[in-house]
C-alpha positions as CSV (number, residue, x, y, z in Angstrom):
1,X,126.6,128.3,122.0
2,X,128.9,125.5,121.1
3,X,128.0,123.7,124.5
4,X,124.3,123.9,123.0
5,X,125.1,122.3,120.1
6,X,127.1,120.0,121.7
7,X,124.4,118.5,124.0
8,X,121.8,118.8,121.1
9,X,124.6,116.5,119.1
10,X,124.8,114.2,122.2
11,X,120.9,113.6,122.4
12,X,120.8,112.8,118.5
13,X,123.7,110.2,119.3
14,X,121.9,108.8,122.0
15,X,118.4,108.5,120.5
16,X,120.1,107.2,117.0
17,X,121.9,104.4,119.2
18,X,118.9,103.0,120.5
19,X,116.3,102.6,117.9
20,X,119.0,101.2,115.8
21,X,119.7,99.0,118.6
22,X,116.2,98.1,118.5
23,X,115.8,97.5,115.1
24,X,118.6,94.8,115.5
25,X,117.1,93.1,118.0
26,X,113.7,92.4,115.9
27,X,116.2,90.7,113.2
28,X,119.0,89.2,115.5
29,X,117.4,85.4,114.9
30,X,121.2,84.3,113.9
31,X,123.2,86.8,115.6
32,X,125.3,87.7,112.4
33,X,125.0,91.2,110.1
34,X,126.8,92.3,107.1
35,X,126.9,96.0,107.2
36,X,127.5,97.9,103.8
37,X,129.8,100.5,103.9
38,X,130.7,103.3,101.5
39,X,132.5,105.4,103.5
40,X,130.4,108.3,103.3
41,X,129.8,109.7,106.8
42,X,126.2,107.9,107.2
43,X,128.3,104.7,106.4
44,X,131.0,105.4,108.5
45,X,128.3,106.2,111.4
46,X,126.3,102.9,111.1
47,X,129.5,101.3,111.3
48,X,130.3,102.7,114.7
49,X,127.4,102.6,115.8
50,X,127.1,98.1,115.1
51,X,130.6,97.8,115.7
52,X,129.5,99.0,119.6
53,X,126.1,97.2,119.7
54,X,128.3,94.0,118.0
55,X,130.4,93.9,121.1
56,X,127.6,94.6,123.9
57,X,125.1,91.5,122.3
58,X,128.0,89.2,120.8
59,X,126.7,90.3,117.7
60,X,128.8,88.8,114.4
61,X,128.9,91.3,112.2
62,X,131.3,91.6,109.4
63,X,132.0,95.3,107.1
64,X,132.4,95.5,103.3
65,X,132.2,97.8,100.8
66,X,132.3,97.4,97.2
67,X,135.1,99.4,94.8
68,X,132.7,99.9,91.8
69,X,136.6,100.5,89.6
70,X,134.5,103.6,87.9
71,X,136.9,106.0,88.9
72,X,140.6,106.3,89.0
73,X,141.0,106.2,92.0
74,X,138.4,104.2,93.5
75,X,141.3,101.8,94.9
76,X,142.7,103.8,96.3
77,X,139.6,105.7,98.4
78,X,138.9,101.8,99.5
79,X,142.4,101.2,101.0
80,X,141.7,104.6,102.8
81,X,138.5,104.1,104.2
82,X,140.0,100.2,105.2
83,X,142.9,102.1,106.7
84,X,140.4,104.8,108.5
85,X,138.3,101.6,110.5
86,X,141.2,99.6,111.4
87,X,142.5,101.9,113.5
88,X,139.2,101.7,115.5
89,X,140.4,97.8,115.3
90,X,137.6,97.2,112.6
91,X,138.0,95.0,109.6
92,X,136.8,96.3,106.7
93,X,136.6,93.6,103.7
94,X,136.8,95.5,100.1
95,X,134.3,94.0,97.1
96,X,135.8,94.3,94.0
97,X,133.7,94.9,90.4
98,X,135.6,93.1,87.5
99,X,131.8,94.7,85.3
100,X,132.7,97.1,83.2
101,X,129.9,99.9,83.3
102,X,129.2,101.8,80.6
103,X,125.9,103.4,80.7
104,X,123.0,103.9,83.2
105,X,126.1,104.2,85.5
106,X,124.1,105.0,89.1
107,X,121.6,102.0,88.3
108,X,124.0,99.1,87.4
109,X,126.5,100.0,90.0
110,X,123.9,99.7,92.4
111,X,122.2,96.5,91.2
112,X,126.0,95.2,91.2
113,X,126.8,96.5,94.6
114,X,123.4,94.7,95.9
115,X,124.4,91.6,94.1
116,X,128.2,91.8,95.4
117,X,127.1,92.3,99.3
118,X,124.3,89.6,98.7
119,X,127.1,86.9,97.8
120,X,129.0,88.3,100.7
121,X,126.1,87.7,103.0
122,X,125.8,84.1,101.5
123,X,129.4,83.7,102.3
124,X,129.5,84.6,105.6
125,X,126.0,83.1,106.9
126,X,124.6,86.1,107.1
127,X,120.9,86.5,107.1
128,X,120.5,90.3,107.0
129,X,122.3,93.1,105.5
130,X,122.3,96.9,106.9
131,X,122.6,99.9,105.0
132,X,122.8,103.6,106.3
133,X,119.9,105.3,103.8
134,X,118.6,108.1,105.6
135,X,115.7,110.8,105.8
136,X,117.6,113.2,103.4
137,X,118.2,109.9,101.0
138,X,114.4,108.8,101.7
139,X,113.3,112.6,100.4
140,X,115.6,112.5,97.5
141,X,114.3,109.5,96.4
142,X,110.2,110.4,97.2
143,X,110.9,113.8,94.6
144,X,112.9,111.2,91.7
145,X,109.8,109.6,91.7
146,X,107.8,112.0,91.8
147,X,109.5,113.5,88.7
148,X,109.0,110.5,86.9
149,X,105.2,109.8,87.5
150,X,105.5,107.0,90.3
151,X,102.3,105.3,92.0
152,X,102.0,104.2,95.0
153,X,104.4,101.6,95.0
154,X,107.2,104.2,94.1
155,X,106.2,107.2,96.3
156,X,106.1,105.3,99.3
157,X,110.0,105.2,99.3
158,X,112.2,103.1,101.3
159,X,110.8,101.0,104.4
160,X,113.2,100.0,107.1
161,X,113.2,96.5,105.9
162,X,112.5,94.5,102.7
163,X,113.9,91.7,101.1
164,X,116.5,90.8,98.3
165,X,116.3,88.3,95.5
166,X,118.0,85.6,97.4
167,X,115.9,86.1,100.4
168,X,118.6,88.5,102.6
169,X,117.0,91.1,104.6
170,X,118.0,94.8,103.7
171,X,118.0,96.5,106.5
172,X,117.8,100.4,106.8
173,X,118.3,101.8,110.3
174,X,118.6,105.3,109.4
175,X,115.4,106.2,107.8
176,X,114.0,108.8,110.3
177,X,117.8,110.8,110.8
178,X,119.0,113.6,109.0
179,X,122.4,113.6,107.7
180,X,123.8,115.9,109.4
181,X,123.4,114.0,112.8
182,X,125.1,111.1,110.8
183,X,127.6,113.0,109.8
184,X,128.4,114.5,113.5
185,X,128.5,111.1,114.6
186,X,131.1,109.9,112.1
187,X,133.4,113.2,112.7
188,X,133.5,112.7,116.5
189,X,134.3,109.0,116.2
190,X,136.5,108.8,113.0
191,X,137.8,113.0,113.3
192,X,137.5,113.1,109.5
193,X,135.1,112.1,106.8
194,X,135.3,111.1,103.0
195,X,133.3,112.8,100.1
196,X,132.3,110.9,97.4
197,X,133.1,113.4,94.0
198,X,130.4,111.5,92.3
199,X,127.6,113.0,94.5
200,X,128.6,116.6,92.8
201,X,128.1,115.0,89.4
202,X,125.3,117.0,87.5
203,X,124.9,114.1,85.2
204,X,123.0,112.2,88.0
205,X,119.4,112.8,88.3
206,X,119.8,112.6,91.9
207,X,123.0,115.4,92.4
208,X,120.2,117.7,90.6
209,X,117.2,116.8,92.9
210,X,119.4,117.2,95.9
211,X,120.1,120.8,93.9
212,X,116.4,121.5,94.2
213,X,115.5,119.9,97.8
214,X,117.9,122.7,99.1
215,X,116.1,125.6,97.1
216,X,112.9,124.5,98.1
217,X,113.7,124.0,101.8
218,X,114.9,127.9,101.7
219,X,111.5,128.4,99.7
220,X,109.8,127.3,103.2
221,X,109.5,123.5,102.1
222,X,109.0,121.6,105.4
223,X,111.0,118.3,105.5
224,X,108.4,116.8,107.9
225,X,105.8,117.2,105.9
226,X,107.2,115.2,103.3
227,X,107.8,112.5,105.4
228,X,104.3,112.3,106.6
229,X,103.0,111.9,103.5
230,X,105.7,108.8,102.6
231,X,104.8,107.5,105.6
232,X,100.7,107.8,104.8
233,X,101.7,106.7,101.1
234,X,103.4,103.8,102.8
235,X,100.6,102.9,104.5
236,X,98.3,103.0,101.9
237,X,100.6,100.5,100.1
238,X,100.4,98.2,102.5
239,X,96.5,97.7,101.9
240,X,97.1,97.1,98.3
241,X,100.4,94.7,99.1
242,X,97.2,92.4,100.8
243,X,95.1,92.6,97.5
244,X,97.9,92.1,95.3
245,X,99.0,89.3,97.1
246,X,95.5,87.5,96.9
247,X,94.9,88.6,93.4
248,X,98.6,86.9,92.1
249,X,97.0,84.0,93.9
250,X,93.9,83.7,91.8
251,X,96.1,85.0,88.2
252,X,99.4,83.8,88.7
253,X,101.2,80.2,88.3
254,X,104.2,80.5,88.8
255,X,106.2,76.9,87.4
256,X,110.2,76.5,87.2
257,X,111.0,78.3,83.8
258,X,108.0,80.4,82.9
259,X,105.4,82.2,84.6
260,X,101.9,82.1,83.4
261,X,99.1,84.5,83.9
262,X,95.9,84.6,83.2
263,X,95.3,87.3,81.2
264,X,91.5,86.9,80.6
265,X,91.6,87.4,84.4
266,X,94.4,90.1,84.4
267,X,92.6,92.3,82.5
268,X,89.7,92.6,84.8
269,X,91.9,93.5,87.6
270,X,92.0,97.5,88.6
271,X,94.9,99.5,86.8
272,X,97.0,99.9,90.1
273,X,96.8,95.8,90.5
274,X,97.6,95.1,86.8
275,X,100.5,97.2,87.6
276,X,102.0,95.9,90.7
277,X,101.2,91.8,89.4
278,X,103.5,92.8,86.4
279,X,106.2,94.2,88.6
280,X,106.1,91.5,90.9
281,X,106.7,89.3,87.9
282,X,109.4,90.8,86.5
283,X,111.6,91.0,90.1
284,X,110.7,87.0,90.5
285,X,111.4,86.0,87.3
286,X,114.5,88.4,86.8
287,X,115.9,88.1,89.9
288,X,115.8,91.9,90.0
289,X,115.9,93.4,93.1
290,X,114.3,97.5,91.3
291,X,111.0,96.8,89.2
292,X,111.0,98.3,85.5
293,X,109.9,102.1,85.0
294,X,106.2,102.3,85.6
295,X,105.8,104.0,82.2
296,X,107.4,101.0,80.5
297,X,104.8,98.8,82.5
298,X,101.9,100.8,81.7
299,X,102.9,100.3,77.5
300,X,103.1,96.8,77.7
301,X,99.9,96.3,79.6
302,X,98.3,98.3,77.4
303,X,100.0,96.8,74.2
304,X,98.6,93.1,75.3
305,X,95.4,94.5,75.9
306,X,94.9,96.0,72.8
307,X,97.0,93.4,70.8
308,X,99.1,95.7,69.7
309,X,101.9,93.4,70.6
310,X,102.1,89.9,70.8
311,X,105.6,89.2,72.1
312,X,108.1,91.8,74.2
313,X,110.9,92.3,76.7
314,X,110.9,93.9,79.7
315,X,112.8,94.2,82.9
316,X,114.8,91.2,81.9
317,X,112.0,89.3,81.0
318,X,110.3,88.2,77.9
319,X,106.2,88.0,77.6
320,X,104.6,85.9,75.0
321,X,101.2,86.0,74.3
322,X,99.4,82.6,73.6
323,X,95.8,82.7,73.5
324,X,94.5,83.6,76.7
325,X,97.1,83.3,78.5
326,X,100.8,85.4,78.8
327,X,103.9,83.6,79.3
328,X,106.8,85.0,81.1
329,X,110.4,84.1,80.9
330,X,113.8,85.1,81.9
331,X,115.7,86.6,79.1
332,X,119.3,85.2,78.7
């Protein structure tokens, strides 16, 4: 029995090596990576896993994580995980927060941890940044949205590559691995792993959805078929991506300190469209790398469009609506 699972643990390394080696190669155009760590074991298996390709392609890749401060002894867990890598001869560089967060704790630390590792890739010349999201992370986040009333944009989940305010490619290697085989990986190389306490933290939406992907799993739930349908929702965003794009061509100017649209022109545009122009908006304007909540979208479109409103925030933005036109600013 344990030399089954043994090879079956072997073939998962193997196969998990190569497609992220592949990945790598589509984005290698300045041979240099920032890898975000967390030291969670997906982390701590990405990390291996680069550190290897790094030396067999002359890869420059350089590791950091980011010590959010939210717990006491977050410092401490960094130094750890710092201490853990070097012994594999691997320099860890630790991003400190000097934010204080007080509330909406998952999403600010998150859009701080993205804007932390974004400088760091600035820093560095580095054109990409990799992170170790996986299947189990991609389903989590398919049944949050899903909770909340997501589209299409929202349902179809992570993809293995998008890009960041400043124009840094995120980079997701993991996407089609369970964390269990991440998790073997890190164990064998590392022979210990680190738990982060916050992930058992029922005042997270997400410790509670992992809750119920577990029940529903022993309910008969089949993981696969949830990530066919992201992957068919994925694809189905991709068609609209194509008309967005050409319709924020014909509605959209975008000058130096506002945006403009069209509304006369926004308004005949289908509900999905009117959507997805007002989140592209918001991210390009804000500098924001998550849209607002589609529910706070939907009120505002539907405030203009009624004139219900003739001046609101949103997402970091303010929109101001002068004749036929709506103008769109930062918010400072």
């Amino acid at each position: 029995m344990k030399t089954k699972n043994l090879s079956a643990t072997r073939l998962n390394s193997s196969s998990i090596y190569l497609k992220v080696n592949s990945i790598l190669k589509k984005y290698k155009k300045n041979n240099s990576f920032v890898v975000g760590v967390s030291g969670g074991p997906d982390s701590l298996a990405l990390t291996t896993i680069t550190n290897e390709l790094a030396k067999k392609n002359k890869y420059k890749i350089f590791f950091a994580m980011v010590d959010h401060g939210l717990r006491k002894n977050s410092a401490k867990e960094a130094t750890q995980v710092k201490k853990l890598l070097k012994k594999q001869k691997i320099n860890l560089i630790i991003l400190k927060n000097r934010l204080k967060i007080i509330n909406n704790i998952q999403k600010k630390a998150r859009e701080i941890r993205y804007k932390l590792l974004e400088n760091f890739c600035k820093k560095k010349g580095a054109k990409s940044l990799i992170v170790a999201h996986h299947q189990d992370d991609q389903v989590e986040t398919f049944l949050i949205r899903l909770s909340r009333g997501s589209g299409v944009e929202g349902l179809s989940s992570m993809q293995e590559m998008t890009i960041l305010n400043n124009g840094t490619r995120l980079i997701r290697p993991f996407l089609d691995f369970k964390k269990i085989d991440l998790t073997n990986i890190a164990k064998r190389k590392f022979g210990k792993i680190f738990k982060d306490p916050s992930n058992k933290n029922k005042r997270f939406l997400r410790t509670n959805i992992r809750e119920l992907k577990k029940n529903l799993v022993k309910n008969g739930l089949k993981i696969e078929k949830i990530m066919r349908s992201i992957k068919n929702i994925a694809s189905t965003k991709q068609a609209i991506d194509f008309y967005v794009s050409e319709s924020i061509k014909k509605v959209v100017s975008f000058e130096r300190k506002i945006t403009v649209i069209n509304f006369k022109k926004f308004k005949s545009q289908p509900r999905e469209i009117k959507f997805r122009i007002i989140n592209s908006v918001v991210k390009k304007r804000s500098n924001s790398y998550y849209p607002p909540r589609s529910k706070k979208v939907f009120n505002l479109i539907e405030g203009f469009q009624t004139n219900r409103i003739k001046k609101c925030t949103l997402g970091g933005c303010i929109f101001e609506r002068k004749k036929t036109y709506l103008h769109v600013s930062k918010e400072l």
